[in-house]
C-alpha positions as CSV (number, residue, x, y, z in Angstrom):
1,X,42.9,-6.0,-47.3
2,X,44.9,-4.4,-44.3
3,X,44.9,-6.2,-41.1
4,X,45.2,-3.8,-37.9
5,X,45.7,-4.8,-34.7
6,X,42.5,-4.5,-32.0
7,X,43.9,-3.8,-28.2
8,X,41.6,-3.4,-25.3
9,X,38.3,-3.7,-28.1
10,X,39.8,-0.6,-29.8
11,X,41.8,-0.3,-32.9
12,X,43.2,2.9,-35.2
13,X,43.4,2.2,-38.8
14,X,44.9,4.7,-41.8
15,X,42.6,4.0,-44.6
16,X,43.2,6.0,-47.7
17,X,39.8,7.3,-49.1
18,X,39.2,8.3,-52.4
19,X,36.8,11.4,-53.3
20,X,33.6,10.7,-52.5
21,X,31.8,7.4,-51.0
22,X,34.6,5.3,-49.5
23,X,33.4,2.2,-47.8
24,X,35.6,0.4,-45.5
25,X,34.6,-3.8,-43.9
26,X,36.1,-4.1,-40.2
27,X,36.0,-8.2,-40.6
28,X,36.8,-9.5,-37.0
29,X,36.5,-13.6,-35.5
30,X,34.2,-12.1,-32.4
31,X,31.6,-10.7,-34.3
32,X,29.9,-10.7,-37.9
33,X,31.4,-8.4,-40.4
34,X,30.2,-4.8,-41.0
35,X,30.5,-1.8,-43.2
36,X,31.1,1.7,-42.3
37,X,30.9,4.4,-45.2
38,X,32.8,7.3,-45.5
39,X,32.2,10.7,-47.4
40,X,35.9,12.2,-48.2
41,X,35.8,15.8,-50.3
42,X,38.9,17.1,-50.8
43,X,40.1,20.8,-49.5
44,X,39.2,23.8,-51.2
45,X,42.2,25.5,-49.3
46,X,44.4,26.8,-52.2
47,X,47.5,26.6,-49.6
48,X,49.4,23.3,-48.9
49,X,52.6,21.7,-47.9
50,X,54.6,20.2,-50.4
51,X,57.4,17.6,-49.4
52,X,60.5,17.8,-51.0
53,X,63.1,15.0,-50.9
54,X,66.5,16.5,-51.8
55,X,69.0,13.8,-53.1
56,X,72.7,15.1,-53.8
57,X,74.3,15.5,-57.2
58,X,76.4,12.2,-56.6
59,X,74.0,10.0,-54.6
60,X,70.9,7.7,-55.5
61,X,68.5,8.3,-53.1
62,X,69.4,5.7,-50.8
63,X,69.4,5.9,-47.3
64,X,70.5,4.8,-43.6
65,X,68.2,2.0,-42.2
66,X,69.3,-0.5,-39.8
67,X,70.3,-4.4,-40.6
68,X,67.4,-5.0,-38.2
69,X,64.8,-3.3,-39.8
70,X,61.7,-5.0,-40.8
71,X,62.3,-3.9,-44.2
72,X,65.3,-3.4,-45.6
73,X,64.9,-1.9,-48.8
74,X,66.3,2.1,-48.4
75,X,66.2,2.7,-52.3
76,X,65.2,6.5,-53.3
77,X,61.4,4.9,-54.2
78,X,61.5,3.4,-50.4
79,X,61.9,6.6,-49.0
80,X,59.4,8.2,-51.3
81,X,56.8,6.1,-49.9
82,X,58.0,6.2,-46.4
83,X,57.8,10.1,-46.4
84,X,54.0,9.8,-48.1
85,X,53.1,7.8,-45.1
86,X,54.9,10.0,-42.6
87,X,53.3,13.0,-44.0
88,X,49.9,11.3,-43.6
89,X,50.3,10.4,-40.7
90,X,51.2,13.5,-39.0
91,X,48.6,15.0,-40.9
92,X,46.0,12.7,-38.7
93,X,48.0,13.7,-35.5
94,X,47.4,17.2,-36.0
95,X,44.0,17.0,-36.8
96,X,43.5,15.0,-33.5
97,X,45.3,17.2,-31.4
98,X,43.4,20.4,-32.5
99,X,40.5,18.4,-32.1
100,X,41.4,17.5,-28.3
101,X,42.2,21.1,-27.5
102,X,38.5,22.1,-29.0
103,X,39.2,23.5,-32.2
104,X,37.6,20.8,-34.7
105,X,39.8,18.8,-37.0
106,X,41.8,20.9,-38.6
107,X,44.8,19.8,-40.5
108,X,47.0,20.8,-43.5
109,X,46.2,20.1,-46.9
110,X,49.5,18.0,-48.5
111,X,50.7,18.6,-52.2
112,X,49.7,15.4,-54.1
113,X,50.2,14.4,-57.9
114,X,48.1,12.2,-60.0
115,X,49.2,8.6,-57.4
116,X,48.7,10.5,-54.4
């Protein structure tokens, strides 16, 4: 379960899908729940962009975050799975952009192993 936030009746959600029927419940105190189903194939385009996360021969990983932040934790596996979301993420902006300028949702295809 994922909470997003709804502003002016409207909300954006990242949902990872898995190949084939996905089926995501928007639950909400306004109104009864409700399913939407998604179809997700994967893309047959033999190019892709791979990420690479280069770590020195003397260091472990770790990185620069802010006493402030939210979360803390800037271990090597914390900025494996901030660079997966990243990725992601800018993989939905460009699909919306080319889709605003009239060119359908086209996007790049990211590198993934066997946990995504």
């Amino acid at each position: 379960s994922i909470d997003w936030p709804v502003r002016e009746g409207r909300f954006k959600a990242l949902a990872p899908l898995k190949p084939g029927k996905n089926r995501v419940l928007i639950c909400s105190p306004q109104t009864p729940p409700w399913s939407i189903e998604f179809f997700y194939w994967p893309q047959g385009n033999p190019f892709f962009v791979r990420v690479v996360y280069l770590l020195s021969a003397d260091g472990d990983g770790s990185f620069d975050s802010p006493e402030t932040a939210v979360d803390h934790t800037h271990d090597c596996s914390s900025a494996v799975c901030r660079l997966k979301l990243n990725m992601r993420l800018l993989q939905t902006f460009v699909a919306e952009s080319m889709h605003r300028q009239g060119l359908g949702r086209k996007t790049f295809r990211l590198e993934e192993d066997d946990q995504g």
